[in-house]
C-alpha positions, 0 to 999 in steps of 0.5 A: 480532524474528525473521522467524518472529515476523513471520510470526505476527504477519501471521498474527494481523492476516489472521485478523482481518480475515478476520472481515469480509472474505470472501475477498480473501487475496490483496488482505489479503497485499497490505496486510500487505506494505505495511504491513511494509514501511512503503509506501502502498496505493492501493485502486481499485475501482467502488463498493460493493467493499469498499475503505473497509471493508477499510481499517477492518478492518486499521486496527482490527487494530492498536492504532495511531491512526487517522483518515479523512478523505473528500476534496472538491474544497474540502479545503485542505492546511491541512485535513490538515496542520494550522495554527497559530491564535492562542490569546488565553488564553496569548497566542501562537500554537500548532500544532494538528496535522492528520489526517496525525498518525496512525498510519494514514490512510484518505484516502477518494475521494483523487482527488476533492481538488485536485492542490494538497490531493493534492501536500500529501501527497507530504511525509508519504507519502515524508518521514514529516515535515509543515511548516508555517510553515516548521516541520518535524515527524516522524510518528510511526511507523508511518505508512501512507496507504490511499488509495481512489479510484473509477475509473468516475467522471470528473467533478469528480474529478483523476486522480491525478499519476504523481509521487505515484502512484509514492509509493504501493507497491502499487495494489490491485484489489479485485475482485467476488466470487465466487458463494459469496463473495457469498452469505457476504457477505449471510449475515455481514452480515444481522443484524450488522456483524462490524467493530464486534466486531473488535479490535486484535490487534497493539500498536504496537511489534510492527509498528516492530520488523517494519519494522526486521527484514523487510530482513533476509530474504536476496537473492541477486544473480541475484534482483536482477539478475532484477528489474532486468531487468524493470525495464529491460524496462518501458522498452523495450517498444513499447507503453509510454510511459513504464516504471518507475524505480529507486524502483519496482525498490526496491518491487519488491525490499521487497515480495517480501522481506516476501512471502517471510516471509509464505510462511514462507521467509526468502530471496527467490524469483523465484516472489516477484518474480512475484507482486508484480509486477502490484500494484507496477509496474502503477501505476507504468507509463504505456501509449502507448494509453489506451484499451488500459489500459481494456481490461486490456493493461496486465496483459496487458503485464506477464505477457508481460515476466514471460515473456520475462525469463529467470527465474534458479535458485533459490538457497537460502542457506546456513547462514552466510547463513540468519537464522532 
């Protein structure tokens, strides 16, 4: 699939979501790179914001196989990965699958499961692969987790380790909208619900292919070395605990790469570095004050590394490099 190609097709799935969603462009590019990119997305907002409806808008876009599962404090791993129960008409044991054996998993309030039911999914976010009984299956592709989570409520919930926050690409902030955005909000939804008269505009194989080919999208050296160089400067800022690790310099680089295609250029930008930053490496940072993350610094902390990085010039492949 050319990178043109791809572009059409992320175009197809935003319109489509646009259907329901009103505004939110930045928010919609946010889960078209992860899904490109086969990454994760967390979704964390108060309630009422739009996460899950947001999530069911891409996930009807796409002629995938999905399923949701709400999480509480007595779902066991077993309830996501499946089992193996004793058939008495065939006289032997057989697997049934869980919900992790989809295409696309909406985990609904993840942070209100237990750490033991949230580490059951590490497997299958980083690995595409679930065991059971000592058995070991592949997902099919694709496979994406969206993950929302409530951030004013604390009580009977469990924050969410930094080992499995790190398997998530991109933590996305929905945000309220705004006042015209809200008045569209009440005109759209006051005798219908636009998400029942959605549907897939994307078959399976189209996004495999997409998954394959985004990673052609040209890098230049200086453009590495510049994320690099964030990366790096994450771990020596005064007010950071703990900063991002090379896992999170790879997410930095595919996210940039497939949003450059979005953008409709077939080689990275620093501008795109820039722009993926804060989703990327926001929740993959630990500040040495809690309180000053309540407050915004984090953002904050994040704009002024982008700052002080000197940004490299931007070079434009040529003809024996381009790939379109």
């Amino acid at each position: 699939m050319e990178l043109d190609r791809i572009r059409s097709m992320a175009q197809r799935i935003k319109e489509n979501i646009k259907r329901v969603i009103v505004g939110k462009d930045d928010v919609i590019d946010q889960l078209l790179v992860a899904l490109i990119s086969s990454g994760h997305v967390l979704l964390e907002d108060v309630p009422g914001t739009g996460k899950t409806l947001l999530a069911k808008s891409l996930a009807k876009s796409l002629d995938c196989a999905f399923r949701r599962v709400q999480f509480t404090p007595d779902l066991l791993p077993s309830d996501l990965s499946g089992i193996n129960f004793y058939n008495q008409k065939i006289g032997e044991f057989q697997f049934r699958p869980g919900p992790v054996f989809t295409n696309i998993l909406l985990a609904d309030e993840i942070n209100r499961a237990t750490p033991r039911t949230q580490s059951s999914l590490l497997e299958t976010m980083e690995e595409r692969q679930v065991t059971v009984d000592g058995d070991t299956r592949l997902l099919e592709r694709p496979f994406m987790v969206l993950a929302t989570q409530n951030p004013v409520e604390t009580q009977g919930t469990f924050p969410l380790p930094e080992a499995q926050l790190d398997r998530f690409l991109i933590k996305v902030d929905m945000g309220y909208p705004s006042t015209d955005e809200g008045v569209e909000i009440l005109r759209r939804f006051k005798e219908r619900d636009p998400l029942v008269e959605i549907g897939p505009v994307v078959q399976r194989e189209e996004i495999i292919d997409a998954q394959q080919n985004y990673a052609r999208v040209f890098v230049s050296d200086d453009v590495m070395r510049y994320i690099v160089r964030i990366v790096e400067v994450t771990r020596q800022h005064s007010e950071i605990m703990l900063g991002v690790s090379p896992r999170g310099s790879q997410a930095l680089l595919k996210a940039a790469q497939v949003y450059a295609i979005l953008q409709g250029r077939d080689y990275v930008s620093p501008d795109d570095i820039k722009k993926m930053a804060k989703p990327v490496l926001g929740h993959r940072i630990i500040l040495r004050s809690v309180l000053g993350m309540r407050e915004g610094q984090l953002d904050n902390i994040i704009s002024q590394i982008l700052k002080a990085v000197p940004v490299p010039s931007e070079r434009i492949p040529s003809d024996d490099e381009g790939i379109l």
